[in-house]
Phi, psi and omega in degrees: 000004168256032157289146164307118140314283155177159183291156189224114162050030184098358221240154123319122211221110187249196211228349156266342167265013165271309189298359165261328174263052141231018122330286241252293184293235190013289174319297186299328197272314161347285218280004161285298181315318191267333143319323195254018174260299193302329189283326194298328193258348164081013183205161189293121143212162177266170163217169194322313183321323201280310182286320182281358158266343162265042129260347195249347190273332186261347148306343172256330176263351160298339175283312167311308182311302188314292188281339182254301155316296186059044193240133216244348195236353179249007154295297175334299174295328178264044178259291202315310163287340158284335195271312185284296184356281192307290180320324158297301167306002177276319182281285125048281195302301205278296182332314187285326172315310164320318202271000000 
């Protein structure tokens, strides 16, 4: 799974560096949802939408760190935001059940 796809200026382009920058985007990209969410309601709130694109963004990138990189310290930085993630959609989950 580390063949070149193909180069972009020299840089190697693998089917793990697209999954870290659609990691990388997704993740990033949230905090787009969650301004045009606070705006739509006229107040700071996150919505469901904001955890399930941060559980699915550190999941691709904890797969890059692992598998492409290999970097032990860009695992490290996304664990922490999957476990809250995950743990907000468990409230989420649990909030809806209720209704």
């Amino acid at each position: 799974m580390n063949s070149v796809l193909f180069a972009v200026s020299g840089i190697q382009v693998t089917i793990w560096t697209v999954t870290g920058l659609a990691g990388a985007a997704l993740f990033a990209s949230r905090w787009v949802v969650q301004v045009f969410h606070s705006k739509a309601y006229g107040s700071s709130s996150i919505p469901p939408l904001f955890w399930y694109m941060s559980a699915a963004g550190s999941v691709l990138l904890i797969a890059y760190f692992s598998f492409g990189a290999r970097d032990l310290v860009g695992v490290a930085s996304n664990a922490l935001p999957l476990l809250v993630s995950s743990y907000n959609l468990y409230l989420v989950c649990k909030e809806r059940a209720k209704r």
